[in-house]
C-alpha positions as YAML, in Angstrom:
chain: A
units: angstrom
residues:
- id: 1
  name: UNK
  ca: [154.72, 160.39, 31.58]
- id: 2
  name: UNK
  ca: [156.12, 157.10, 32.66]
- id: 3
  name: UNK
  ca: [155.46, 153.97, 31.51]
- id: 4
  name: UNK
  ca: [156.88, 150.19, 31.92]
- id: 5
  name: UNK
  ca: [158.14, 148.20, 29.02]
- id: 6
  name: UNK
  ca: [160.19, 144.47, 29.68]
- id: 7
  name: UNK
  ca: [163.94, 143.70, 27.83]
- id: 8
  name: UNK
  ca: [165.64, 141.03, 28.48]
- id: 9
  name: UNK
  ca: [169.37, 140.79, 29.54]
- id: 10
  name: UNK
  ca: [171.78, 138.56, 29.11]
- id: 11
  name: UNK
  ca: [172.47, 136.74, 32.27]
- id: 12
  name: UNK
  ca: [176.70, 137.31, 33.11]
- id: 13
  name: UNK
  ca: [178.09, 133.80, 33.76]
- id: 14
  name: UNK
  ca: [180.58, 133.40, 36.53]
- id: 15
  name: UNK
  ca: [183.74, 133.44, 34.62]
- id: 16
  name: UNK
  ca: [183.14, 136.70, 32.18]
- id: 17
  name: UNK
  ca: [185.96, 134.65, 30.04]
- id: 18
  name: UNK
  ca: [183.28, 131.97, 29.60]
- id: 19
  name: UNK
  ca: [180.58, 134.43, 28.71]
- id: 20
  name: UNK
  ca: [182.95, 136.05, 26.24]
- id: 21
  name: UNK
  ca: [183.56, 132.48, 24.21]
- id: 22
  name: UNK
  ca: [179.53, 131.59, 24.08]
- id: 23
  name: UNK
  ca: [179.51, 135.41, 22.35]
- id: 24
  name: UNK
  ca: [181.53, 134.80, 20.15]
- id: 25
  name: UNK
  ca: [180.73, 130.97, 19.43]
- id: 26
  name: UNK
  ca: [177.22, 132.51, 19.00]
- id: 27
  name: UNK
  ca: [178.09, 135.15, 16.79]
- id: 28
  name: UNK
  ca: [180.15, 132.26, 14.63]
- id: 29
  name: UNK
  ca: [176.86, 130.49, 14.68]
- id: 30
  name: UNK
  ca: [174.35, 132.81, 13.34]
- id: 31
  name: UNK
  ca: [176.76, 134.34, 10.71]
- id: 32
  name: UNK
  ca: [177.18, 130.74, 9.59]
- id: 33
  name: UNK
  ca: [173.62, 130.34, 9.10]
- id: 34
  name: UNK
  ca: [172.92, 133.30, 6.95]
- id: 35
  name: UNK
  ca: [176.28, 131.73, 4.80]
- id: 36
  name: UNK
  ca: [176.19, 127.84, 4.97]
- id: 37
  name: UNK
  ca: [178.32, 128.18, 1.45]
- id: 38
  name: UNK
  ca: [181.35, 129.62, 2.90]
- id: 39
  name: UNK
  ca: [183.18, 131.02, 5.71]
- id: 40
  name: UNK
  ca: [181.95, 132.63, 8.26]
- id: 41
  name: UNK
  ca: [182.37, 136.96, 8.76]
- id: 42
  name: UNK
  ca: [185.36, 137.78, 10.21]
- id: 43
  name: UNK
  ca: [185.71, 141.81, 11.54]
- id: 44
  name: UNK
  ca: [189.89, 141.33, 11.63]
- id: 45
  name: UNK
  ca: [190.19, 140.33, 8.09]
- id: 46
  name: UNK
  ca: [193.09, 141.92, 6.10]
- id: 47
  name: UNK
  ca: [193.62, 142.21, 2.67]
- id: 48
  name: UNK
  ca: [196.16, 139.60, 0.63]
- id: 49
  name: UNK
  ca: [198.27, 142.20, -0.25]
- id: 50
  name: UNK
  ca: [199.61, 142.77, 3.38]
- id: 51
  name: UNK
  ca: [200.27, 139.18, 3.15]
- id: 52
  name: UNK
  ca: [198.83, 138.73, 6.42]
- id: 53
  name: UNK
  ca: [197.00, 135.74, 8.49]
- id: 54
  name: UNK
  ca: [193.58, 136.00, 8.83]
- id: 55
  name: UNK
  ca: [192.34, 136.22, 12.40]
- id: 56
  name: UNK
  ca: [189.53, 135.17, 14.50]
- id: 57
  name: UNK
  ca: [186.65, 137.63, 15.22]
- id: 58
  name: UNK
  ca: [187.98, 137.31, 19.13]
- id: 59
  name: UNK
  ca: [191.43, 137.18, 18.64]
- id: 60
  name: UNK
  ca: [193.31, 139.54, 21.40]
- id: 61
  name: UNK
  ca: [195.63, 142.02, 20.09]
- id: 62
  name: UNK
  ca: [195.68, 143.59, 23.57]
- id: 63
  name: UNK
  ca: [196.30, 142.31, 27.10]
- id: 64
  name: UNK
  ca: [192.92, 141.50, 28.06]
- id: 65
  name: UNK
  ca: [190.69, 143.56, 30.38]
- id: 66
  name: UNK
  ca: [188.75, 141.83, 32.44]
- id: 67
  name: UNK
  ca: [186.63, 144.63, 33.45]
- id: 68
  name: UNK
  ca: [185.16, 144.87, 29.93]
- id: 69
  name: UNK
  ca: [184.65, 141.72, 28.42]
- id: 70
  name: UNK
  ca: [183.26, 142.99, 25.35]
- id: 71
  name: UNK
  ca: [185.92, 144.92, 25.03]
- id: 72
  name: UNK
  ca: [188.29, 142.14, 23.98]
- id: 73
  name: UNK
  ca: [185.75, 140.04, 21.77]
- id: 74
  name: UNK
  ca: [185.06, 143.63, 19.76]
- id: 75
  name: UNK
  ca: [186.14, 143.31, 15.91]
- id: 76
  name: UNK
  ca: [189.58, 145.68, 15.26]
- id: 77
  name: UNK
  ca: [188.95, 147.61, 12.31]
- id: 78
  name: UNK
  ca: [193.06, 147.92, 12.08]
- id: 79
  name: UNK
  ca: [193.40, 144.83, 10.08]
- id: 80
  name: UNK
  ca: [189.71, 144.87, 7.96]
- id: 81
  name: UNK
  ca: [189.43, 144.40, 4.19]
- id: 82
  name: UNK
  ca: [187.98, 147.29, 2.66]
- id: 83
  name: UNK
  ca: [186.02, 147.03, -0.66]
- id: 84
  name: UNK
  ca: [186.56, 150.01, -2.55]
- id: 85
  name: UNK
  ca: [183.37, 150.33, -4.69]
- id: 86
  name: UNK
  ca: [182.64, 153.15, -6.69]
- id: 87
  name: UNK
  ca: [179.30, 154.41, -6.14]
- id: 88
  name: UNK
  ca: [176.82, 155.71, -8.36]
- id: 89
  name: UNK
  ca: [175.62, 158.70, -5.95]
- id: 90
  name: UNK
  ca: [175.63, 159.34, -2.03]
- id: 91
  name: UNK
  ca: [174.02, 158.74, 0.61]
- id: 92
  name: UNK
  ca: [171.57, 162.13, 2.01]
- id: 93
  name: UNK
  ca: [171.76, 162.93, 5.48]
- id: 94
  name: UNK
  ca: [168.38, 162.84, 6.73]
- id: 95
  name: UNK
  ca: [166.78, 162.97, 10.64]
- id: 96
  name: UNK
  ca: [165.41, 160.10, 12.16]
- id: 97
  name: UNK
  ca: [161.74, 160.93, 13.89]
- id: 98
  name: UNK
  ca: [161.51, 158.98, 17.41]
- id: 99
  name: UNK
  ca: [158.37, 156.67, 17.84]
- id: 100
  name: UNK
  ca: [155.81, 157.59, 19.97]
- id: 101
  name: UNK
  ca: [156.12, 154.21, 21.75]
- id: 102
  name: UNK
  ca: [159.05, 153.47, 22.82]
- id: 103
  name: UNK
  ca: [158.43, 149.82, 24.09]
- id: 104
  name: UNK
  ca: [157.95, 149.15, 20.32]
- id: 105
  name: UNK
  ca: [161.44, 149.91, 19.41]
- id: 106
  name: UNK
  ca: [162.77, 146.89, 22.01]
- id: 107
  name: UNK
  ca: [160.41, 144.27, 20.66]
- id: 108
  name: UNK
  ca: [162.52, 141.46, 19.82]
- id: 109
  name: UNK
  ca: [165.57, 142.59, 20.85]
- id: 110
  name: UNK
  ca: [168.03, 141.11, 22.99]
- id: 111
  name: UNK
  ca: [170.16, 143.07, 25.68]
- id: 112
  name: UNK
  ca: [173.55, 142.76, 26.79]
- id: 113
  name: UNK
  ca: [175.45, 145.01, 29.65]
- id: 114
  name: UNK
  ca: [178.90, 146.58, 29.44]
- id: 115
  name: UNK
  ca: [180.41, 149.43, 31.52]
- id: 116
  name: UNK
  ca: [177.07, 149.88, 32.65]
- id: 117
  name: UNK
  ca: [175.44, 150.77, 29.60]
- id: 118
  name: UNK
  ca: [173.13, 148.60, 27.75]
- id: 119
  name: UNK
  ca: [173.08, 147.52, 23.94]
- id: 120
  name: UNK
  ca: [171.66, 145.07, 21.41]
- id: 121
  name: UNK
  ca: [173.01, 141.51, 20.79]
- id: 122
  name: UNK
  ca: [174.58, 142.66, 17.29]
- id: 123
  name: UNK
  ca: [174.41, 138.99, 15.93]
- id: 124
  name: UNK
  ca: [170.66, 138.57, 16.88]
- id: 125
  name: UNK
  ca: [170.24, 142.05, 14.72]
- id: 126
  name: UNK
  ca: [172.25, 140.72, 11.97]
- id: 127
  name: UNK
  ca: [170.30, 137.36, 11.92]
- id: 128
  name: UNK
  ca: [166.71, 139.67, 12.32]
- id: 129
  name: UNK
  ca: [168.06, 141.97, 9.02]
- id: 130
  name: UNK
  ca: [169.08, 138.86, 7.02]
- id: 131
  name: UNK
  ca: [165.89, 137.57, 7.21]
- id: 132
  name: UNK
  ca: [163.81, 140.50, 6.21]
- id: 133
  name: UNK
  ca: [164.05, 142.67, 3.37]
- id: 134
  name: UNK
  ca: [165.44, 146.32, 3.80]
- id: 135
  name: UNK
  ca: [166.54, 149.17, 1.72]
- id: 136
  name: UNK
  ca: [170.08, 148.85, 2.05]
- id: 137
  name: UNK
  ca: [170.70, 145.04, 2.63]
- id: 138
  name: UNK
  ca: [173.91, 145.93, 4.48]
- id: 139
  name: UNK
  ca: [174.14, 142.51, 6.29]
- id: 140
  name: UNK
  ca: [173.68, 140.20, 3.29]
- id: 141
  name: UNK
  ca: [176.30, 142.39, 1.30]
- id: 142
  name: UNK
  ca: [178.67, 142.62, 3.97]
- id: 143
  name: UNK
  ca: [178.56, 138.79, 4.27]
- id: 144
  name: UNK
  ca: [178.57, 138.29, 0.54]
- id: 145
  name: UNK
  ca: [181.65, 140.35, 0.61]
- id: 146
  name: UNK
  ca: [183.29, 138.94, 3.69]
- id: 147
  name: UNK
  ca: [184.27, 142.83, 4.54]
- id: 148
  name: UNK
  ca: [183.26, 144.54, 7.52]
- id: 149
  name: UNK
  ca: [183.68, 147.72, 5.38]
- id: 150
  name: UNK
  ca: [182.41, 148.73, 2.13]
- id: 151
  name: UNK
  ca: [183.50, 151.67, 0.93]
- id: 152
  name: UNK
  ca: [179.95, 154.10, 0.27]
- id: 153
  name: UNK
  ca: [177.52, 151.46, 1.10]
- id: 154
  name: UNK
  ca: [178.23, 150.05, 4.62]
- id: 155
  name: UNK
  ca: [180.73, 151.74, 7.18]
- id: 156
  name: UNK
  ca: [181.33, 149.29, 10.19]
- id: 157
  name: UNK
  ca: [178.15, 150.56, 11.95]
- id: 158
  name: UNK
  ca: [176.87, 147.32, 13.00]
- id: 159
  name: UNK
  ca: [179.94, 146.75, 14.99]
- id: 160
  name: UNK
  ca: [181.20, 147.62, 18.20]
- id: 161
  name: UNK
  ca: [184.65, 148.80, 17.29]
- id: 162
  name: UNK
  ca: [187.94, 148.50, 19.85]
- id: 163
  name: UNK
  ca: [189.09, 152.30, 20.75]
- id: 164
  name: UNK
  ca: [185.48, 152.88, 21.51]
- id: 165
  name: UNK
  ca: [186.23, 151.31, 24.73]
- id: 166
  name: UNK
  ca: [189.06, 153.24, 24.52]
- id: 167
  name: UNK
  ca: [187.35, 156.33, 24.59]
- id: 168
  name: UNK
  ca: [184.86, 155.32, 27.49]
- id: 169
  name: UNK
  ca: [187.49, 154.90, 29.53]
- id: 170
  name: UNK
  ca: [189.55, 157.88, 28.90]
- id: 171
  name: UNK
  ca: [185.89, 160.07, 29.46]
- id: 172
  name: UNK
  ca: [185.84, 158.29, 32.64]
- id: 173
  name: UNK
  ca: [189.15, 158.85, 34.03]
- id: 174
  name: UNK
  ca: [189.48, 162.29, 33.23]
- id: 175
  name: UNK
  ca: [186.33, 162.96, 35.20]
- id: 176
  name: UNK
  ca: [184.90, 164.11, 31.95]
- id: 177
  name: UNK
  ca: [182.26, 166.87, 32.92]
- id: 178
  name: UNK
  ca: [179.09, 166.89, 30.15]
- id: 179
  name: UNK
  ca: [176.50, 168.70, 32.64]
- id: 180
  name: UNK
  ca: [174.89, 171.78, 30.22]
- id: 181
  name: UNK
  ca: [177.11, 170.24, 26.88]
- id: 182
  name: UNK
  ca: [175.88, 169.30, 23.37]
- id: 183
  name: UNK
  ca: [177.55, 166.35, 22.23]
- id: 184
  name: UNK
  ca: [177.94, 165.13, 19.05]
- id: 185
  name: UNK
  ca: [178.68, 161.35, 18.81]
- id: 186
  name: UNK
  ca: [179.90, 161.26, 15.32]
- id: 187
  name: UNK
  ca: [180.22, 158.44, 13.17]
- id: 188
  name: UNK
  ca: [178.12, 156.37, 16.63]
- id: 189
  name: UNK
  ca: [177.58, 153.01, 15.21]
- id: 190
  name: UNK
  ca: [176.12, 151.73, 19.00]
- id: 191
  name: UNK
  ca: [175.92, 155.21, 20.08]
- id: 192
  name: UNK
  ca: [177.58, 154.50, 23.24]
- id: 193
  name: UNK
  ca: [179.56, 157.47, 23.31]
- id: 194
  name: UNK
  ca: [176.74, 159.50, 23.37]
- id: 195
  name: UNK
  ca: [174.58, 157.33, 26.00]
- id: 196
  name: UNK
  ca: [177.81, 157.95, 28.05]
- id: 197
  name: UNK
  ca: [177.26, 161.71, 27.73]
- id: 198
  name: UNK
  ca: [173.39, 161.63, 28.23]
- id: 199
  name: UNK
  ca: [173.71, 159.50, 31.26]
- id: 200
  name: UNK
  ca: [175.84, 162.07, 32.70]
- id: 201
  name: UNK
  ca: [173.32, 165.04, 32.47]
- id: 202
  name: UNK
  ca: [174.36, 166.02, 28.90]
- id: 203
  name: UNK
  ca: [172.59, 168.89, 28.08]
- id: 204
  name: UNK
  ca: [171.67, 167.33, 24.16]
- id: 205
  name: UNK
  ca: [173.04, 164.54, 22.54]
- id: 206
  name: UNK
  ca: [173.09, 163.83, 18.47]
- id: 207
  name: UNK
  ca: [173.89, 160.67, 16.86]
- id: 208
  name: UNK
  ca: [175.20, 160.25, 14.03]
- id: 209
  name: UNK
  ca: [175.98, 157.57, 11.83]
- id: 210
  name: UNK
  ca: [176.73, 156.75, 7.19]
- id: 211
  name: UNK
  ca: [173.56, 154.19, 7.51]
- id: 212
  name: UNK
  ca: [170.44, 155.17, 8.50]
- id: 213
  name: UNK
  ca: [169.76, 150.58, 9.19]
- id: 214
  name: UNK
  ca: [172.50, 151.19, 12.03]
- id: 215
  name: UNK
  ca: [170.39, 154.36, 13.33]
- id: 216
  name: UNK
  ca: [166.96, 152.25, 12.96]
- id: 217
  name: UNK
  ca: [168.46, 149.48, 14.40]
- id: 218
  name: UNK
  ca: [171.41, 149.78, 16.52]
- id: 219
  name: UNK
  ca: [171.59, 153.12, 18.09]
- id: 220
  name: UNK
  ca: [168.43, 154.11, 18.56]
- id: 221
  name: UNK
  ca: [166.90, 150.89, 20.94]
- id: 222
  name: UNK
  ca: [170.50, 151.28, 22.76]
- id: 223
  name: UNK
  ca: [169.45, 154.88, 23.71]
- id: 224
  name: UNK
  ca: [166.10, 153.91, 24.50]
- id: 225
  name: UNK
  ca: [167.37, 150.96, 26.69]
- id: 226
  name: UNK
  ca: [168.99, 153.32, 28.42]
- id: 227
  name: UNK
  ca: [166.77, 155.92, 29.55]
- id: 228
  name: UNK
  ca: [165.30, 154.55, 32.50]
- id: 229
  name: UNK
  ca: [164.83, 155.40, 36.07]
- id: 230
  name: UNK
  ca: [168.57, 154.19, 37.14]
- id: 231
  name: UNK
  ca: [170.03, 155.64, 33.93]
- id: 232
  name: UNK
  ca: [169.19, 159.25, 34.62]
- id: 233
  name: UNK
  ca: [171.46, 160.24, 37.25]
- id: 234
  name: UNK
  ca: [174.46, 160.52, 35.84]
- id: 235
  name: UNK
  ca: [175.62, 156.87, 37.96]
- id: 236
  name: UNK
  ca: [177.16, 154.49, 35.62]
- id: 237
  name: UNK
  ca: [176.90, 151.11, 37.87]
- id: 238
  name: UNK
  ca: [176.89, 147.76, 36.25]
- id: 239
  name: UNK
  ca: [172.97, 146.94, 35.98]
- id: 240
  name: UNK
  ca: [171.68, 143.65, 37.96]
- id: 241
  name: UNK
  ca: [172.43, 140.69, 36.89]
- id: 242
  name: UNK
  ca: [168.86, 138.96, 35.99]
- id: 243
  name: UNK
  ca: [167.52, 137.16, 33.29]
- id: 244
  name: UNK
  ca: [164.30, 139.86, 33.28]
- id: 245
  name: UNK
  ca: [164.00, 143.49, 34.25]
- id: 246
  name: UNK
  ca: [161.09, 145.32, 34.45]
- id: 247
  name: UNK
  ca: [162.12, 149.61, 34.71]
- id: 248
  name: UNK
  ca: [160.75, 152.84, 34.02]
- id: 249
  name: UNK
  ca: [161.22, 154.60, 30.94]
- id: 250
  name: UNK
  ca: [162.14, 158.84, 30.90]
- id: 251
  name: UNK
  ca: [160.98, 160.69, 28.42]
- id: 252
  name: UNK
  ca: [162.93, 163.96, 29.17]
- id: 253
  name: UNK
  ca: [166.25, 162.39, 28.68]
- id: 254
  name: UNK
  ca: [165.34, 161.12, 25.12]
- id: 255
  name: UNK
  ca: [163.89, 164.35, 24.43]
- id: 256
  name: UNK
  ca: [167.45, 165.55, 24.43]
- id: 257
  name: UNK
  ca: [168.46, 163.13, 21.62]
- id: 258
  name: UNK
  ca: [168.29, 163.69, 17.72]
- id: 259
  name: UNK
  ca: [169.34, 161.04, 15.16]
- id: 260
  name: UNK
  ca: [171.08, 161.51, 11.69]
- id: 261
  name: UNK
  ca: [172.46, 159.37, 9.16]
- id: 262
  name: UNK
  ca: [174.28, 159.99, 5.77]
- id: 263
  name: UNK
  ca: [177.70, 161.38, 4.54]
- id: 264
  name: UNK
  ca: [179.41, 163.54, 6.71]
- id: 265
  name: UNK
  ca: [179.15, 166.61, 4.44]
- id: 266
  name: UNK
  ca: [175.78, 165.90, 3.90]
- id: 267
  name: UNK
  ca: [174.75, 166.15, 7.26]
- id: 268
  name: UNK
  ca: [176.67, 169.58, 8.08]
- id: 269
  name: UNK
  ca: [174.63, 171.09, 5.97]
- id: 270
  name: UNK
  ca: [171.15, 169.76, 7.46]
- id: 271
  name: UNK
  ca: [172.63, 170.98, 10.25]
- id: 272
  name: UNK
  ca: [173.34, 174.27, 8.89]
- id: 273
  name: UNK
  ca: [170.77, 174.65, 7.08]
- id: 274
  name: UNK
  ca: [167.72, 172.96, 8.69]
- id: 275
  name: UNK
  ca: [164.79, 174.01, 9.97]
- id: 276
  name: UNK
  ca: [164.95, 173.47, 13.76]
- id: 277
  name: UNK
  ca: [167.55, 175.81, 15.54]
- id: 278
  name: UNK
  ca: [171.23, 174.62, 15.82]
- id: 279
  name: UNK
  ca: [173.62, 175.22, 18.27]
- id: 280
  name: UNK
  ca: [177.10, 173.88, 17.70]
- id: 281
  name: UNK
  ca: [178.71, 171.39, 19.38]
- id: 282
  name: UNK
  ca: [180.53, 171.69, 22.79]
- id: 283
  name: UNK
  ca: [182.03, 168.13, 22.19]
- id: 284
  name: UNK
  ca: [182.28, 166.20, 19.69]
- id: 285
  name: UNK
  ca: [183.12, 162.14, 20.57]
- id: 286
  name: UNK
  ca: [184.13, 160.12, 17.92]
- id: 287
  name: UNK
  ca: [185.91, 156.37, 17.78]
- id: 288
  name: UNK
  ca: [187.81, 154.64, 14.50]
- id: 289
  name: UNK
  ca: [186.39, 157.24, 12.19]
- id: 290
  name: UNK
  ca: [189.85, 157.84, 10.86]
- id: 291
  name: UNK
  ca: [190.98, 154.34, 9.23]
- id: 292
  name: UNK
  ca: [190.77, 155.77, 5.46]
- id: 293
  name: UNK
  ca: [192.53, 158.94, 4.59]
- id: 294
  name: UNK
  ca: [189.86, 159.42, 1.50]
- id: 295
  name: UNK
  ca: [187.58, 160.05, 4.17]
- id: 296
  name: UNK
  ca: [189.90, 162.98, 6.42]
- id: 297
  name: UNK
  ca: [188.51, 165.90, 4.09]
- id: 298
  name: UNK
  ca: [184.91, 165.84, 4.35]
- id: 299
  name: UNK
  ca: [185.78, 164.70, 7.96]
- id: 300
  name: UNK
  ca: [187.96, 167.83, 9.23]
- id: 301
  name: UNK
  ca: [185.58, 170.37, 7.31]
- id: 302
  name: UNK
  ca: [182.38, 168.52, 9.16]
- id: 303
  name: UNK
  ca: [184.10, 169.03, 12.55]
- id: 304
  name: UNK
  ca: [185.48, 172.86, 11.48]
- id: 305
  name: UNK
  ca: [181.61, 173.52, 10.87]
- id: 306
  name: UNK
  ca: [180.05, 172.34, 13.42]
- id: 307
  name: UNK
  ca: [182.01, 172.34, 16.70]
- id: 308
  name: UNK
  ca: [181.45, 175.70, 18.97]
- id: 309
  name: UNK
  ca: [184.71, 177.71, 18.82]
- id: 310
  name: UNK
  ca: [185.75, 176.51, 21.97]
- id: 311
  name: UNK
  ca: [184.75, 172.85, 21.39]
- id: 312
  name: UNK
  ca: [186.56, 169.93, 22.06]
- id: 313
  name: UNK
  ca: [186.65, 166.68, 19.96]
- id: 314
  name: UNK
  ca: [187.77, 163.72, 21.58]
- id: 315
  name: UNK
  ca: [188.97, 161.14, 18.93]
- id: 316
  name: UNK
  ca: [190.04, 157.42, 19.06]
- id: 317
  name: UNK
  ca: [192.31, 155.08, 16.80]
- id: 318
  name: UNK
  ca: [194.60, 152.73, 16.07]
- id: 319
  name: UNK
  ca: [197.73, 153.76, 15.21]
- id: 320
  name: UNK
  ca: [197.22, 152.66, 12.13]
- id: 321
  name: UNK
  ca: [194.86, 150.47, 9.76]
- id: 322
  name: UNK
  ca: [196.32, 147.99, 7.66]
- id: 323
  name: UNK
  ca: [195.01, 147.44, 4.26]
- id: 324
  name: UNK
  ca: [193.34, 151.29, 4.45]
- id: 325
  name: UNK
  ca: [196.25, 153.13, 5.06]
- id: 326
  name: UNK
  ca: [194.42, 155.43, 7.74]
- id: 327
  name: UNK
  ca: [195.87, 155.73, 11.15]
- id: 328
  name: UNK
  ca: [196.85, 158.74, 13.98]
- id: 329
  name: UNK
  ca: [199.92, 159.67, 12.42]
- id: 330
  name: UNK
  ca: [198.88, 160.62, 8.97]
- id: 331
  name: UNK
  ca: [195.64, 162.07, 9.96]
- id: 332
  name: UNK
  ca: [197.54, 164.58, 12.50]
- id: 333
  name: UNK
  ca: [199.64, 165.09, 9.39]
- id: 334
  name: UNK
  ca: [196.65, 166.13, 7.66]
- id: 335
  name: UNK
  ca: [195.57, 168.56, 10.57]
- id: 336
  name: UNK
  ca: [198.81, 170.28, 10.39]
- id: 337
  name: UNK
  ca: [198.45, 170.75, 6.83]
- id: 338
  name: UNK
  ca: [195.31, 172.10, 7.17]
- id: 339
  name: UNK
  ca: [196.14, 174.26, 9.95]
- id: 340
  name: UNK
  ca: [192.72, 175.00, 11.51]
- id: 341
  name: UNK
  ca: [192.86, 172.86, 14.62]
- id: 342
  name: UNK
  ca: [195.73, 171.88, 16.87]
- id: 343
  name: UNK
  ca: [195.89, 168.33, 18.13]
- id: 344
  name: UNK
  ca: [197.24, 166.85, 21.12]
- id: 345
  name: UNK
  ca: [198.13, 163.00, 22.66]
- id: 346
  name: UNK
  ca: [195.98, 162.96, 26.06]
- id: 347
  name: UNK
  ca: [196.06, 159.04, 26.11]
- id: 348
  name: UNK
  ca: [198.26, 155.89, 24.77]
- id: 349
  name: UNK
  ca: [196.66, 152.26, 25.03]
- id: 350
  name: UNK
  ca: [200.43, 150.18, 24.71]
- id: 351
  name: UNK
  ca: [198.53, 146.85, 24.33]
- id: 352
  name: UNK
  ca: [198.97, 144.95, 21.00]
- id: 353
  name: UNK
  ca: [198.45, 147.54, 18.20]
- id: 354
  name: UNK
  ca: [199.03, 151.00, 19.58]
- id: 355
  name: UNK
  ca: [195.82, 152.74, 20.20]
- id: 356
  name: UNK
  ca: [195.54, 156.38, 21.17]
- id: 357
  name: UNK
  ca: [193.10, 159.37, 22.27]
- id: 358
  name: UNK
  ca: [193.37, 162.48, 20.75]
- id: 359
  name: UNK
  ca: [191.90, 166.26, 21.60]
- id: 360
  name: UNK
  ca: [191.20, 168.53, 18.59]
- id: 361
  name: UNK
  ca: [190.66, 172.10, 19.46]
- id: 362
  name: UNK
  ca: [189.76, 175.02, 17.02]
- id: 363
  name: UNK
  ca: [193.71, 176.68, 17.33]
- id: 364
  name: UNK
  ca: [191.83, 179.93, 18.10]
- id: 365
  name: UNK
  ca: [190.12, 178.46, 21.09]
...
């Protein structure tokens, strides 16, 4: 049954330039809030020891596009410090149940547009998590830390990384065919991967992401803003520009979604081993999941156990990620060595840091 529920979006300035520096000055300004003691966040900061300049949260490494204006402002996890913490335990993959209403899970959110796809202002979230107290206090302790990344406790999720762009566009220019698939956006963060695939008459699409605040909070009121009458028919046109929309919401395509969160390894085996019947994965999307090499085990056996035998993954990166070590050329390395899948270059982004989209297939297949 259909029902109406208000969001507000953004209103797109004239000059998309202009609209890119108020995001960004915005951004600055809430992060400085929640820190008046220090510096603001910054997503491209690199460790001393690479003896590198710290850069601006907008800074272009790439020529910019202007037909994806987030694109350029998005943090590059290439040149992030990384805390490496031990931790104490792990964190359990568990599923995420969807509320009953829907409207609920937009209250107080703010809406922005890209590639016609909507998603959460990230800085109003972080401002909205600061300010309340949750279980795993990622904001405060990525802010404390001035590190987008901290290794076991908070994974980048909050952020809208680079290659996933990347990605987007690659899916679109190959003509990317998802009708009667089950996609797995793994490691989703915004889950726009997967929104991608569900807009285009996926048959069911599971997000997945290390914290279960990114699922709560992030991914799942992106897919929600998304399934509406205009978002369920496979067209991807740039919504209206207009300070208020009023649409109506589809049940049927989120009852094709599932949400996870927790380690990798963790949930393979809910998967597994769960209770509800599981079919693996026809395609498996996945974007800057491959910046730490600790990380490439649990990683390649997740994808070995769960992706149908004549699955696809489609994988972005930088070329590599400084301060991490990470990067497409020692992970492929890692493939080989493993010898399970075979890996191929379908895509090169030559703008600042190399960036590049990769297809994994089962070597069977």
């Amino acid at each position: 049954m259909s029902f109406q529920f208000n969001f507000s979006i953004e209103e797109k300035a004239e000059n998309e330039l202009e609209t890119l520096g108020d995001t960004a000055l915005q951004l600055e300004s809430a992060q400085a809030s929640l820190n008046p003691g220090g510096s603001t966040k910054k997503s491209k900061e690199i460790s001393s020891e690479e003896n590198v300049h710290k850069e601006s949260l907008c800074a272009h490494e790439a020529t910019p596009k202007t037909a994806d204006p987030v694109a350029n402002c998005s943090p590059d996890k290439s040149q992030v410090q990384v805390l490496p913490k031990k931790r104490a335990g792990f964190i359990v993959a568990k599923e995420h149940n969807i509320p009953e209403d829907f409207s609920k899970v937009l209250e107080n959110k703010v809406m922005e547009a890209v590639q016609g796809l909507y998603y959460v202002n990230i800085s109003v979230v972080e401002m909205t998590l600061s300010n309340d107290s949750h279980e795993e206090d990622i904001v405060s302790k990525s802010i404390s830390s001035h590190s987008d990344l901290i290794t076991g406790i908070y994974e980048g999720g909050l952020k809208i990384w680079e290659c996933t762009f990347d990605l987007m566009d690659y899916l679109s220019e190959a003509e990317m065919q998802f009708i009667n698939k089950t996609v797995l956006d793994l490691g989703c963060g915004a889950g726009l991967l997967g929104i991608l695939a569900l807009k285009r008459k996926a048959k069911k699409v599971h997000f997945q992401d290390y914290n279960h605040t990114v699922i709560d909070e992030i991914t799942l009121p992106n897919v929600v803003a998304n399934c509406t009458d205009g978002g369920g028919d496979g067209g991807i046109s740039e919504p209206p520009s207009k300070k208020h929309k009023k649409a109506n919401f589809i049940p049927a395509l989120m009852s094709k979604c599932r949400f996870f969160s927790g380690e990798w390894a963790e949930f393979s085996q809910l998967m597994l081993n769960g209770n509800k019947p599981f079919s693996k994965y026809d395609l498996i999307l996945t974007s800057e999941t491959i910046y730490n090499p600790d990380y490439y085990s649990a990683l390649h056996d997740t994808i070995s156990e769960l992706l149908d035998k004549n699955g696809r993954v489609y994988l972005a990166s930088k070329a590599h990620y400084f301060g991490v070590g990470g990067g497409v050329h020692i992970f492929e390395k890692f493939i080989e060595e493993r010898n399970v899948f075979r890996t191929r270059t379908v895509k090169v982004i030559d703008e600042g840091l190399t960036r590049y989209i990769i297809e994994m297939a089962f070597k069977i297949s």
